[in-house]
C-alpha positions in Angstrom: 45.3 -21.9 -130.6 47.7 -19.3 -130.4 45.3 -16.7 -130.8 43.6 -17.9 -127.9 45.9 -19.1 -125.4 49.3 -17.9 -124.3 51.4 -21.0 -124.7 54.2 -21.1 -121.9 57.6 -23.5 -122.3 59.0 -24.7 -119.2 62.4 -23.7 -118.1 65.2 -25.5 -120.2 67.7 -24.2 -118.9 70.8 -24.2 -115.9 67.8 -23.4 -113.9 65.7 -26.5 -114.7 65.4 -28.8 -111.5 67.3 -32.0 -111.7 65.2 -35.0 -110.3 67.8 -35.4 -107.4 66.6 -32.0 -106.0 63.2 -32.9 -106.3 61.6 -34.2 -102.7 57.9 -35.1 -101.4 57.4 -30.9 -99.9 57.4 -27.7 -101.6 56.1 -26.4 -104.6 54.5 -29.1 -107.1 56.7 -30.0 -110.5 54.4 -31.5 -113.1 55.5 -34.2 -115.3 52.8 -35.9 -118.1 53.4 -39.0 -115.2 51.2 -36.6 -112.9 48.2 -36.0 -116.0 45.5 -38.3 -115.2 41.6 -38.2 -116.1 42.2 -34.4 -117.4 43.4 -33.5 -113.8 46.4 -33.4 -112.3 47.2 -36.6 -109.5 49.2 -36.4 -106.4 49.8 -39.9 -106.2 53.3 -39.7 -108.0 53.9 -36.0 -107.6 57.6 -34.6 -107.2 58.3 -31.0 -105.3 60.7 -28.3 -105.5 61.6 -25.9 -102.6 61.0 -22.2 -102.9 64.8 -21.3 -104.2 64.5 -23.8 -107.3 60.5 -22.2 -107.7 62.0 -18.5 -107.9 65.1 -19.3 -110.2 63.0 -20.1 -113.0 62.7 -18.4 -115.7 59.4 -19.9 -116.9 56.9 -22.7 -117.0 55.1 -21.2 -113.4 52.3 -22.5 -113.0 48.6 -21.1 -111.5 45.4 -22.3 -110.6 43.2 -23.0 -113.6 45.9 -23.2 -116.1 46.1 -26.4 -118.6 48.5 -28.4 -119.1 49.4 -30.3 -122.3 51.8 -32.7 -123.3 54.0 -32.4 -126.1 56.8 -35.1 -125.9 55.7 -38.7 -125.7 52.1 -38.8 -124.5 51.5 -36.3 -127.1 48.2 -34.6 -126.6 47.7 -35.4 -122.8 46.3 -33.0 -120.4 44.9 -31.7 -117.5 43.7 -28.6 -115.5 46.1 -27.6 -113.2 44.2 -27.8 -109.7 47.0 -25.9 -107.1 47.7 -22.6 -106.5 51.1 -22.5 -108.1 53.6 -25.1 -109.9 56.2 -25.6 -112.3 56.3 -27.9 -115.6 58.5 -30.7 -116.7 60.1 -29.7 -120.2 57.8 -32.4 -121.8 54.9 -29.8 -121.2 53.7 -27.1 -122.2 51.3 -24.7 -120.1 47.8 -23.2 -121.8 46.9 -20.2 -119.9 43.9 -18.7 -121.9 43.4 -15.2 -122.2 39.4 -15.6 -121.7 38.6 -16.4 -118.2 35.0 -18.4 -118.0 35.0 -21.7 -116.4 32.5 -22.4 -119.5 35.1 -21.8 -122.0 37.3 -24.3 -120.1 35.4 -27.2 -119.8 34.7 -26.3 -123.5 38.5 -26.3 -124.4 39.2 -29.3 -122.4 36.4 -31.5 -124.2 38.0 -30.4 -127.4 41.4 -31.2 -126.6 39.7 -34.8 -126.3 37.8 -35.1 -129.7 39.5 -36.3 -132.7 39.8 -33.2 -134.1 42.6 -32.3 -131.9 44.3 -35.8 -132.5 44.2 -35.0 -136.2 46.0 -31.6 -134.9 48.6 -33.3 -132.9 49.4 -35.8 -136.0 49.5 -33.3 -138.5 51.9 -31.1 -136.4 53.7 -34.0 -134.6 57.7 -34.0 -135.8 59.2 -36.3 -133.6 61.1 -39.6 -134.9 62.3 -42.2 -132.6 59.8 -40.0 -129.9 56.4 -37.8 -130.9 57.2 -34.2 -130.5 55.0 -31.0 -130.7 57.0 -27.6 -131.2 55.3 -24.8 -129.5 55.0 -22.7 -132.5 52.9 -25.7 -134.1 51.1 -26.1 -131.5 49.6 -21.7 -131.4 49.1 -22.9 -135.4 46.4 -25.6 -134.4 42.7 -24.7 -135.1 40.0 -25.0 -132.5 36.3 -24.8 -133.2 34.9 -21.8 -130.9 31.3 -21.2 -131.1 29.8 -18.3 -129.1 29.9 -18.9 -125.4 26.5 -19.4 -124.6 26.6 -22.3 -127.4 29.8 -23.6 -125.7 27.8 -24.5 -122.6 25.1 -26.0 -124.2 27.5 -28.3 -126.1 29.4 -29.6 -123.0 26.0 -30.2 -121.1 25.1 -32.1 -123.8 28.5 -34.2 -123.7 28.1 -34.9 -119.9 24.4 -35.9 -120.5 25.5 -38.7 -123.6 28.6 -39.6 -121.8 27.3 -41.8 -119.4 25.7 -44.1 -122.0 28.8 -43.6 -124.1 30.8 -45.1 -121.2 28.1 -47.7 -120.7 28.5 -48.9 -124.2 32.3 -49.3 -123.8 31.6 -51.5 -121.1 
């Protein structure tokens, strides 16, 4: 994964927003509460105003990025729909050095399958809660076929998934 994706920590540090500075304006703060259906949801979204947004030192968001969890809902994640943002510490951000929106609907089916879960277990480190390291997480593989196959594999997913979906029911 590392050798496809820059992986980028939130802030930890003094300059990490405390939840009492947080409001309902400003620049979105993403926290795994905000991940839902592989998007992010503004239903329970927090903000931060442009002073707290410039004082960090990373986990900045940008459109298109993904977002992954890797503290408690280990494995969660989303595509980061807004123009820019900043990430909870229980995050992580996967900014991919290939730009093809075919390539990301590729990576975010993958980062659904049971391969990945076998990833996140193998890796996971966490005791009383699940925890990815960041350096585990650039050592996970990922299947990438040529692009052209990429596509035809997720069109065949969104075809089957219906019936999938049906058969849950």
């Amino acid at each position: 994964m590392g050798d496809v994706f820059q992986i980028i920590n939130g802030d930890r540090g003094k300059n990490y927003p405390s939840k009492d500075k947080l409001t309902n304006k400003g620049i979105p703060f993403i926290s795994a509460l905000n991940i839902e259906d592989h998007t992010i949801s503004e239903e329970k979204l927090l903000y931060m105003n442009e002073e707290q947004y410039e004082k960090l030192g990373s986990g900045k968001l940008i459109k298109g990025d993904l977002v992954l969890c890797i503290r408690g809902s280990l494995g969660k994640n989303g595509r980061y729909p807004f123009e820019r943002g900043a990430i909870a510490s229980s995050l992580v951000i996967l900014r991919s050095y290939v730009e093809h929106e075919t390539y990301y609907s590729f990576i975010t089916k993958y980062l659904n399958t049971g391969l990945f879960s076998s990833e996140v277990m193998k890796y996971n480190n966490g005791t009383a809660q699940p925890n990815l390291g960041a350096r585990d997480l650039a050592k996970f593989i990922i299947p990438l076929p040529p692009l052209n196959e990429q596509g035809r594999i997720v069109e065949k997913i969104n075809e089957i998934m219906p019936f999938c979906n049906q058969l849950v029911k």
